[in-house]
VOGU-3710 file (C-alpha; in Angstrom, 3 decimals, decimal comma):
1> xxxxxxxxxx> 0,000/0,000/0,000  0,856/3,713/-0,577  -1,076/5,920/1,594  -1,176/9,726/0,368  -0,688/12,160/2,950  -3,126/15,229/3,171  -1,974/18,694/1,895  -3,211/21,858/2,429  -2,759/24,936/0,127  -2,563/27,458/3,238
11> xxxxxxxxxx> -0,206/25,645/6,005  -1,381/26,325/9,730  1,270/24,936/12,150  -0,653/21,604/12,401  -0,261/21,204/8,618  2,732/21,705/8,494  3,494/19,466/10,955  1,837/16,942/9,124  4,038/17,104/5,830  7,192/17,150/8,440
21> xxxxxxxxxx> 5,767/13,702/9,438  5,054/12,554/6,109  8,844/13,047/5,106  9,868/11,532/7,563  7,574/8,226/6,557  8,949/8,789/2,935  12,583/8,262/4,879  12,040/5,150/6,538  12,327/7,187/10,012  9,269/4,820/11,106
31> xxxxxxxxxx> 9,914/5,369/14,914  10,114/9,382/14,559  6,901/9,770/12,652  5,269/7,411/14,870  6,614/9,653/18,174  5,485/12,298/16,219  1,666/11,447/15,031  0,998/10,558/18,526  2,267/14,058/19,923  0,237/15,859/17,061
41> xxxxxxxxxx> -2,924/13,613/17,843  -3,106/14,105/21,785  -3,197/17,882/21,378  -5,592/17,680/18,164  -7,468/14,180/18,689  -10,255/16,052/16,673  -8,424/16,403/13,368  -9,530/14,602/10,564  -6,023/15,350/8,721  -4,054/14,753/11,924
51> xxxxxxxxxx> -6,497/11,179/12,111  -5,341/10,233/8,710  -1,247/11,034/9,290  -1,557/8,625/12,263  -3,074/6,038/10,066  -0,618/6,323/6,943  2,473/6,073/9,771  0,361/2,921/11,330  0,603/1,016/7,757  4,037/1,589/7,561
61> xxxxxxxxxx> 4,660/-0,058/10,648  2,711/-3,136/10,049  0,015/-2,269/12,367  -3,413/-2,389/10,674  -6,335/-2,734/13,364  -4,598/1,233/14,321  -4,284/2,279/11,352  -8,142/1,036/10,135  -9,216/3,152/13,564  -7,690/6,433/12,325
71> xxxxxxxxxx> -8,290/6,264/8,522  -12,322/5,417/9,504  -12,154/8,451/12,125  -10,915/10,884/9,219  -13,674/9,946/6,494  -16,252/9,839/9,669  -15,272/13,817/10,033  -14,488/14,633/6,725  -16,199/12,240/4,185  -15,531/14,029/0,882
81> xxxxxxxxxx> -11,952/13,976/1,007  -10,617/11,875/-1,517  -7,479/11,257/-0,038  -8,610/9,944/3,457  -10,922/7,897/0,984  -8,360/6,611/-0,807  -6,342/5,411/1,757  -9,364/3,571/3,427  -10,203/1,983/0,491  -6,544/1,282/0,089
91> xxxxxxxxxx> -6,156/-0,564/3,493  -9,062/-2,382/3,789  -8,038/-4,200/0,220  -4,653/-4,898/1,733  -6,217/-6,613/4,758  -8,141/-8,428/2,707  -11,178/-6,767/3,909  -12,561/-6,825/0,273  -16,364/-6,623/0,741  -15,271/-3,072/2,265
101> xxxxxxxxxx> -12,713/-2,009/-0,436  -14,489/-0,461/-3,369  -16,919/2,127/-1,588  -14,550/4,627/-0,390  -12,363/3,903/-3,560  -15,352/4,679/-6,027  -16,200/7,780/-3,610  -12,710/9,069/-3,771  -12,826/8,910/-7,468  -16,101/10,498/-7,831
111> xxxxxxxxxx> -14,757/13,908/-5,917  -10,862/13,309/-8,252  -11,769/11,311/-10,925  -7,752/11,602/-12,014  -6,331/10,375/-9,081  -4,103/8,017/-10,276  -3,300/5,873/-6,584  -7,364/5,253/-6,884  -7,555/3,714/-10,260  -4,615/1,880/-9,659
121> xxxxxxxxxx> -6,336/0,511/-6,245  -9,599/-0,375/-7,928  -7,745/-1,934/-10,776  -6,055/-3,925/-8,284  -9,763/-4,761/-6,555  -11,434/-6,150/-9,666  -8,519/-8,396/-9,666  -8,622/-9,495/-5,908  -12,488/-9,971/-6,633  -11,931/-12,264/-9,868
131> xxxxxxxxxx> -12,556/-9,408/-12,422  -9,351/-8,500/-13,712  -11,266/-7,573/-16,981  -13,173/-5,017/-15,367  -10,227/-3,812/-13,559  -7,923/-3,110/-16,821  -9,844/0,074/-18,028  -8,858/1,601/-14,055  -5,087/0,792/-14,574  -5,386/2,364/-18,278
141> xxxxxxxxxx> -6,999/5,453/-16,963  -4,027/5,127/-14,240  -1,123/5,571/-16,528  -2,623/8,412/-18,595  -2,975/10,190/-15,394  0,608/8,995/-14,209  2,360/7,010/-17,410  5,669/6,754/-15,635  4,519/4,306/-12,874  5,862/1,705/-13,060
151> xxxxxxxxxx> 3,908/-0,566/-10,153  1,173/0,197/-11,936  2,595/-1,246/-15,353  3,305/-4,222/-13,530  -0,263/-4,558/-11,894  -1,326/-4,089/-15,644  0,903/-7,135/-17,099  0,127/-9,421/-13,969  -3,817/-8,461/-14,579  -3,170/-9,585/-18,394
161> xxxxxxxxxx> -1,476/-12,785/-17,221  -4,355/-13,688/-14,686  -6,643/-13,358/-17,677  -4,792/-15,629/-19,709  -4,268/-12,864/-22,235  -0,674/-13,982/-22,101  1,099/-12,302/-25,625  -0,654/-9,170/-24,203  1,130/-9,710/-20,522  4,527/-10,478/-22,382
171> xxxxxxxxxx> 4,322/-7,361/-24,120  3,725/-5,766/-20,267  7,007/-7,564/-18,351  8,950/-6,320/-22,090  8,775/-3,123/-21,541  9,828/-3,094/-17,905  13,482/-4,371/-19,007  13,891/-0,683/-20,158  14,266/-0,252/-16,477  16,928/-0,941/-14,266
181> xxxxxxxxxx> 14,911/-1,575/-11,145  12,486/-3,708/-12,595  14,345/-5,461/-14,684  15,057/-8,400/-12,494  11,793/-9,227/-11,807  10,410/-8,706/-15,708  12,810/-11,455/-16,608  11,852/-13,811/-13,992  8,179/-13,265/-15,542  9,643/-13,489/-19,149
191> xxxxxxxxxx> 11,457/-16,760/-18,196  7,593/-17,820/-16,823  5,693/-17,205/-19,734  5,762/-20,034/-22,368  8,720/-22,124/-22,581  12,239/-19,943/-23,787  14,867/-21,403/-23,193  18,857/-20,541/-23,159  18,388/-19,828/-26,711  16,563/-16,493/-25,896
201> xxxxxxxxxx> 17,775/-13,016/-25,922  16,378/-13,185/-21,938  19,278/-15,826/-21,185  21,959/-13,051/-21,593  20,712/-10,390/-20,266  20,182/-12,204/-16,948  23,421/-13,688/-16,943  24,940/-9,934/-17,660  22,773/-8,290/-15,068  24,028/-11,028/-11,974
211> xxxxxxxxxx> 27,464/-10,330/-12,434  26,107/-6,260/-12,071  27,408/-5,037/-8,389  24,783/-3,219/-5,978  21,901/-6,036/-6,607  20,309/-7,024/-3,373  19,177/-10,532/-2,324  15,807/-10,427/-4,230  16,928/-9,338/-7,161  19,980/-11,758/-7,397
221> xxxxxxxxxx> 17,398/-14,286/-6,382  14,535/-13,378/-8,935  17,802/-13,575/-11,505  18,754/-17,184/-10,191  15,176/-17,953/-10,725  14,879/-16,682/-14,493  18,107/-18,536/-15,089  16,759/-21,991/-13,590  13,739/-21,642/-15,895  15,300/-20,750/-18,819
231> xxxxxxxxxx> 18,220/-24,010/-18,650  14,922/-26,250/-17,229  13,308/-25,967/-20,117  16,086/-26,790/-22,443  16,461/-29,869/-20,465  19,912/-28,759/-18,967  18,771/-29,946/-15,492  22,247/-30,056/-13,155  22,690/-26,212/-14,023  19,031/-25,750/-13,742
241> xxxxxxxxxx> 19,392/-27,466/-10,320  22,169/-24,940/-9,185  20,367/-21,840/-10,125  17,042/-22,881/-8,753  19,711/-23,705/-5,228  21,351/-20,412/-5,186  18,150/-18,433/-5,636  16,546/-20,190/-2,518  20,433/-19,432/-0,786  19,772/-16,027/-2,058
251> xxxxxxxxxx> 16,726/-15,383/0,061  18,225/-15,001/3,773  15,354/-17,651/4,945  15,037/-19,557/7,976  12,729/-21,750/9,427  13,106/-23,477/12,568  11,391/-27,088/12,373  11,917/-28,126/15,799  9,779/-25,334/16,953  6,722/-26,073/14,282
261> xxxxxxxxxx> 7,769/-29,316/15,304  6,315/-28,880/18,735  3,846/-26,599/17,550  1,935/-29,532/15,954  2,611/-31,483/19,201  0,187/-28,971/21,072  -2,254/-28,952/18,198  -2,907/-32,583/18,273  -2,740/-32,548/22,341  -5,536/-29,848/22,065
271> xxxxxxxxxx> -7,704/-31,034/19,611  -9,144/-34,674/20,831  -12,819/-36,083/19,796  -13,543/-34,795/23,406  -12,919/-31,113/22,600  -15,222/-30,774/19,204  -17,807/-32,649/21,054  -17,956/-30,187/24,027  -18,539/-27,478/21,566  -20,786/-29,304/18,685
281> xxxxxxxxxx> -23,419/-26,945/19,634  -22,062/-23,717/18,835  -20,770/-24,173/15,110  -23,025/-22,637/11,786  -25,022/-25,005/10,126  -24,067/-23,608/6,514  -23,032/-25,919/3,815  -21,908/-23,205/1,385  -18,167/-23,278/2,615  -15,724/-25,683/0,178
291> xxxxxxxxxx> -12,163/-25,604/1,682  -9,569/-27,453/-0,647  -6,091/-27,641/1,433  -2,887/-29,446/1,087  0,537/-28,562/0,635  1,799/-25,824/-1,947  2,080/-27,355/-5,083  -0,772/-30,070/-4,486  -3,181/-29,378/-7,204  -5,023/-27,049/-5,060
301> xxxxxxxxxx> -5,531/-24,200/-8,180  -6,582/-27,043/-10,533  -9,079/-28,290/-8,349  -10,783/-25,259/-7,211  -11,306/-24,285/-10,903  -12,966/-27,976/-11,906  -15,444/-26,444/-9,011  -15,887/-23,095/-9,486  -16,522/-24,303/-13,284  -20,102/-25,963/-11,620
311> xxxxxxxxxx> -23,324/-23,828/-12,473  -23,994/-23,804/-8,766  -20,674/-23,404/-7,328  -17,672/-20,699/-6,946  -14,271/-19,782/-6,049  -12,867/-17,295/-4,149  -9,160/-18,148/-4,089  -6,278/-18,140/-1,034  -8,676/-16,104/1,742  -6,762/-14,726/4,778
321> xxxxxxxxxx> -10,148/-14,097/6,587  -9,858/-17,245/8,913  -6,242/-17,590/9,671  -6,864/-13,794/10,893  -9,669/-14,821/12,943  -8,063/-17,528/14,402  -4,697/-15,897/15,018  -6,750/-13,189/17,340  -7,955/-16,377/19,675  -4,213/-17,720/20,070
331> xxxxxxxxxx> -4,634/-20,779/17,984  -1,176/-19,768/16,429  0,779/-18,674/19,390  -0,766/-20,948/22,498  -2,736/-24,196/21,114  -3,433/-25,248/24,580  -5,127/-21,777/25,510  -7,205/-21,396/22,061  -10,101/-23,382/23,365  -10,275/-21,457/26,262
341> xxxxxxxxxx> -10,298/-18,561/24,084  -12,681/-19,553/21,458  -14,844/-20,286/24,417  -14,692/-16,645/25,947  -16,452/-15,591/22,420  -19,954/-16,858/23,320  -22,347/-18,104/21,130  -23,659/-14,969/19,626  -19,823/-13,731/18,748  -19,346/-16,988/17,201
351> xxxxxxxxxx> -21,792/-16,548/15,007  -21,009/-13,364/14,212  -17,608/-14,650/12,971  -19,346/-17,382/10,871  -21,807/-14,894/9,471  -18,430/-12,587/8,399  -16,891/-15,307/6,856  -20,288/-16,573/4,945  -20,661/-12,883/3,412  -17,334/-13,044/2,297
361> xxxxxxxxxx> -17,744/-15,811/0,619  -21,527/-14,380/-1,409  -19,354/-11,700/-2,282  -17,560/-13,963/-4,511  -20,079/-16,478/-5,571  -23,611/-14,397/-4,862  -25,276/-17,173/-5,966  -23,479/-20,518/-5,679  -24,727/-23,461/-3,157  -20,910/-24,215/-2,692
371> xxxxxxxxxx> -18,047/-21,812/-2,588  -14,137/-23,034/-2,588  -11,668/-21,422/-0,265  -8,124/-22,565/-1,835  -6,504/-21,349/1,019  -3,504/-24,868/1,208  -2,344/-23,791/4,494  -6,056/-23,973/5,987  -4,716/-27,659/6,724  -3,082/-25,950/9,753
381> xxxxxxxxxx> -6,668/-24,661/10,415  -8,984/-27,335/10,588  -9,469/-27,449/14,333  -10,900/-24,002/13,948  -12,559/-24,502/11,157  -14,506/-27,753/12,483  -15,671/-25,933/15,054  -17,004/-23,101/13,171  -18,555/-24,625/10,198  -19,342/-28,497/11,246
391> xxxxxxxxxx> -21,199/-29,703/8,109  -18,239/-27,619/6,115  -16,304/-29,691/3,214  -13,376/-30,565/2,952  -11,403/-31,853/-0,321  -7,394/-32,535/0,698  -5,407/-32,438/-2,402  -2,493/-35,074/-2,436  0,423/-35,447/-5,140  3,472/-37,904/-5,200
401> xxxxxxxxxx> 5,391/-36,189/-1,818  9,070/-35,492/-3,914  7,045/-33,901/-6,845  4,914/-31,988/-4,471  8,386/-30,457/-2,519  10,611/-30,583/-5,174  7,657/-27,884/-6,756  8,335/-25,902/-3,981  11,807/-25,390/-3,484  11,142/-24,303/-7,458
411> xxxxxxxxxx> 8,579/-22,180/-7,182  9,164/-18,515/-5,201  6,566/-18,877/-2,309  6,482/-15,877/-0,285  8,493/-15,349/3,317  5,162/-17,601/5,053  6,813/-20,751/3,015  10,874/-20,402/4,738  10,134/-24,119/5,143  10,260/-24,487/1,223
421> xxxxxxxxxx> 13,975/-22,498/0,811  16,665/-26,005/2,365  15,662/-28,948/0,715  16,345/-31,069/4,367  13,452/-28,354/6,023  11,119/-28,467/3,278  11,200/-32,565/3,329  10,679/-32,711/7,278  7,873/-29,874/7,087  6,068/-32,251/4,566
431> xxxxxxxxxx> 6,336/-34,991/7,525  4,626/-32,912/10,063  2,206/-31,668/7,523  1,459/-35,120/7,058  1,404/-36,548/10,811  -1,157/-33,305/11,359  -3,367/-34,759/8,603  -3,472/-37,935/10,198  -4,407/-36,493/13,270  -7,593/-34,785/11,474
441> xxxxxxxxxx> -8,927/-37,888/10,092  -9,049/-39,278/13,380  -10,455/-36,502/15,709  -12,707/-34,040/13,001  -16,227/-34,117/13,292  -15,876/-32,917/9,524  -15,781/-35,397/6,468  -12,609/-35,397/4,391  -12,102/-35,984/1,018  -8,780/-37,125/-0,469
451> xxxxxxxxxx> -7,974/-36,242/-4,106  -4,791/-37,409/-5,327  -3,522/-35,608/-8,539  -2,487/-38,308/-10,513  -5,689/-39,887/-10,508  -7,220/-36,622/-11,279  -4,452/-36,382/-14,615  -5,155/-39,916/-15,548  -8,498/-40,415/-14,954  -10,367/-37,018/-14,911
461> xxxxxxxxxx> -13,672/-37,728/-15,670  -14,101/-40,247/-12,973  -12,329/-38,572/-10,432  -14,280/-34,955/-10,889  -17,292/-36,921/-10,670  -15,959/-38,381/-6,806  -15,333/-34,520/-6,482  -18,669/-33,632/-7,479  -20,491/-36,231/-5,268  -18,949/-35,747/-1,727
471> xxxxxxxxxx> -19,735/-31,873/-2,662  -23,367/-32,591/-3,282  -23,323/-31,879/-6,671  -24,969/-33,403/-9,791  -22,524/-34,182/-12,761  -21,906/-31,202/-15,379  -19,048/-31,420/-17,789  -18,222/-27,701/-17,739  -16,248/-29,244/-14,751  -14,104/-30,720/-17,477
481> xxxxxxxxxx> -13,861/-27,945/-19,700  -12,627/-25,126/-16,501  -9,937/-23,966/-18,343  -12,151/-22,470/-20,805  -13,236/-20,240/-18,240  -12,277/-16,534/-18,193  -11,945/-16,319/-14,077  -8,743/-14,632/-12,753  -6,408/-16,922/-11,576  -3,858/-15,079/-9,378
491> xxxxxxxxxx> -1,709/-18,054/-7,888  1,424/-19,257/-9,636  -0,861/-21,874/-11,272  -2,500/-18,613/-13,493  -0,928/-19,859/-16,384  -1,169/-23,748/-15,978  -5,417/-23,882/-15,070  -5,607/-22,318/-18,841  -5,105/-25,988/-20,098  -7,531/-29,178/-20,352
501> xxxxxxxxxx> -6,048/-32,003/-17,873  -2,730/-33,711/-18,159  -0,359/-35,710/-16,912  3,201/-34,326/-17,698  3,541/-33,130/-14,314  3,903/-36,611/-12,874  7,287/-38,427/-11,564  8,325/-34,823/-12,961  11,062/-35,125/-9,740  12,950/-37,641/-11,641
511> xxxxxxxxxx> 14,935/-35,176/-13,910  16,386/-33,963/-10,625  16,475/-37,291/-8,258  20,374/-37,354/-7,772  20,328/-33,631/-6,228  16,926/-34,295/-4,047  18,796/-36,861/-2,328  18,461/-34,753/0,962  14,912/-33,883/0,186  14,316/-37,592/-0,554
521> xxxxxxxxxx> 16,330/-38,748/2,867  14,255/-36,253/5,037  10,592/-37,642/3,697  11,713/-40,830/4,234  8,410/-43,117/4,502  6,455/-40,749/3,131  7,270/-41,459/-0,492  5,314/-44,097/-1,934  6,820/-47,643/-2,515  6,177/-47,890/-6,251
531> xxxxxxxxxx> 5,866/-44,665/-8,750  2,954/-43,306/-9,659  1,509/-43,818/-13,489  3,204/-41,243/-15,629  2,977/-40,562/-19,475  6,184/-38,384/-18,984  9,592/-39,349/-21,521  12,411/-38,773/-19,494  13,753/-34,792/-19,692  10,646/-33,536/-21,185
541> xxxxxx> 9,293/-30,251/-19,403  5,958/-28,606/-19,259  4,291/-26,168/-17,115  2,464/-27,287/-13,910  -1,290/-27,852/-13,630  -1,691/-27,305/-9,982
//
């Protein structure tokens, strides 16, 4: 997010004040303008402008229930400023607050219809809300008003490339090489986008550009990535291998697996057939909630768009709304004391969470009878979740383990995935992930549904039609024709979901089995005993369906 401060054309001391404090936000001097808001708001608490400084220092430093407080008390007191609008509108679409989002945003550009930060925002919002066609015409109107923008050209290409419009999104990341800063991550895009290989003009300048001096980690990372794409597809895979391992180096990660380790200890010590039954009265009785989890990499994307494709179902991607729920009753932090916390809510504030949640989800799908939440990490979740929505389903996607990690370690998953960047974490996270799914077949009072991606590649008639049953569901074969849908698909899967079923993607781990050796060590009895059915020639390469 980038919060505009207010400006006034005649500066009375509090004014200027307030521009002194914006500098200092535009400096990274976090603590200063933080000291500083807070001095200006106890001797002006009545302010909408001083309300709105405190809230554009309060994003900066990460702290959003504040920083929602003081941007709603300036619109409250002032509600045709287009800048306090904007920056509401702003923040409630980075919190994922998206039913909340365009309001202020349309408001805003009612009273300035050529403020450029808006139609950038809303552009953004039709994608977040699955309409990255409607969204496009915002981010045009965005760079006439501000053409040199260059987060906004990238918003643009990544809208095109959500849409499938993929020539059009090339064109997009292209014209970003022009530019120094952005010219590491264009080329990681570029390398992304079809299938060049070390044949193409891309392959030199990324080489050139890592031996620059002054890159920081993610760039050289985002370079080691284009690289590892571009020598993967021409089958070179030892050098692709290296790349793909310095990029992951690259990224300063850690994760420490003895502590998530014992974290999933206290999560299975807390949630025993005892506990849901003490609280089976209090969940919602909705059926509309789908939530497909698994690992990264699982076929999560794929199957929540052979849903979604249904007449009378929807999707409404990766949704935040539930882990932030839960995190606020210590489920994260203290397992042991979450009941005790989730307890403390009462019945009627129970509800009212379930209720928040089911609106979020009609927002998407107004008028589906099923709705998918692709969130994978909701596996982490499902205590919660249980107890919230007891007649909720669930579908668990599961792929061969080495194919599912080795996808990955590939793939850059944001800073929540540090698991993903050492190939000895990443298999030993899979194991835990694994021992907690155990635990939920045993303990939730909430059916599960396994669906493992190579059945659904070899067989997916038969297996959407399992899909399709344990959802309720009668049989429609738009199910097997989702990738002729025009739905935004925002995950790394965008471009993969555009493509009817296959099975290339299979035993795909193979190409790189004597450098997984670690990876293979640490999952130990978690790989299956014989290999899965594959139609893949050995060294062949094609983009993941997942």
């Amino acid at each position: 997010m980038k919060p505009l401060a207010s400006s006034s054309a005649a500066l009375d001391p509090v004014a200027r004040k307030i521009r002194e404090i914006a500098a200092l936000v535009q400096k990274g001097e976090k603590a200063e303008a933080e000291k500083a808001s807070l001095a200006l708001l106890e001797s002006h608490p009545k302010r909408p402008d001083v309300h709105n400084i405190v809230g554009v220092v309060y994003v900066q430093l990460g702290r959003s229930s504040k920083a929602v407080q003081h941007l709603e008390s300036a619109v409250k007191a002032e509600p045709n400023n287009p800048i306090y609008l904007n920056n509401l509108g702003r923040l409630y679409l980075d919190l994922d607050l998206i039913e909340l989002a365009l309001p202020p945003l349309e408001r805003a550009l009612s009273i300035n219809p050529r403020l450029g930060e808006t139609l950038w925002a809303i552009g953004e919002y039709y994608r977040d809300s699955g309409k990255a066609a409607r969204g496009l015409p915002y981010l045009d109107r965005a760079l006439r008003v501000d053409p040199d923008n260059l987060m906004i050209k990238t918003s643009r290409a990544e809208s095109l490339e959500s849409l499938g419009r993929l020539d059009e999104a090339k064109a997009g990341f292209e014209a970003l090489l022009t530019t120094p800063r952005m010219k590491p991550l264009a080329l990681l895009r570029l390398s992304q986008l079809g299938r060049p290989t070390t044949e193409s003009p891309l392959f030199a300048e990324a080489q050139g550009l890592l031996q620059s001096s002054g890159l920081g980690n993610p760039a050289v990372s985002r370079l080691h990535s284009a690289l590892a794409n571009l020598y993967q597809n021409s089958g070179d895979f030892p050098r692709a291998f290296a790349h793909f391992e310095q990029a992951n180096n690259a990224q300063s990660l850690s994760f420490d697996i003895d502590r998530y380790r014992a974290w999933v200890d206290e999560i299975i010590a807390t949630f025993t057939p005892q506990s849901f039954a003490a609280r089976s009265h209090v969940g919602h009785a909705s059926e509309l909630p789908v939530f497909v989890i698994g690992m990264p990499r699982s076929g999560t994307t794929l199957t929540e768009q052979i849903i979604a494709s249904h007449p009378q179902a929807g999707g409404a991607g990766e949704l935040m709304r539930l882990i932030r729920f839960s995190d606020r009753l210590n489920y994260r932090k203290n397992p042991r004391g979450f009941g005790e916390s989730f307890d403390a809510l009462g019945p009627k504030r129970i509800g009212e969470l379930a209720d928040n949640y089911l609106d979020l989800l009609r927002f998407y799908a107004p008028q589906a009878v099923r709705v998918v939440d692709k969130m994978p990490h909701h596996f982490e979740r499902l205590g919660f979740i249980a107890l919230l929505f007891p007649k909720a389903r669930i579908i668990h996607c599961q792929r061969n383990p080495a194919d599912t990690c080795w996808s990955c370690y590939q793939n850059r998953l944001n800073e929540a995935h540090a698991y993903s960047k050492d190939l000895m974490t990443l298999g030993l996270y899979y194991r835990e992930y694994a021992r907690l799914m155990d635990h939920w077949r045993k303990v939730l009072p909430v059916s599960i549904y396994d669906s493992q991606y190579e059945e659904l590649a070899a067989k997916p008639e038969e297996s959407v039609r399992g899909i399709l049953d344990f959802l309720g569901l009668p049989w429609d074969p738009a199910c097997l024709d989702f990738h002729k849908a025009e739905a935004t698909v925002s995950t790394i899967s965008r471009q993969q979901v555009r493509r009817p079923v296959y099975t290339s993607s299979v035993e795909r781990w193979r190409d790189y089995e004597k450098e997984l050796a670690p990876l293979i060590a640490a999952l130990g009895d978690c790989m299956p005993k014989s290999p899965a059915v594959s139609d893949q020639t050995p060294g062949s390469y094609q983009e993941e369906q997942l």
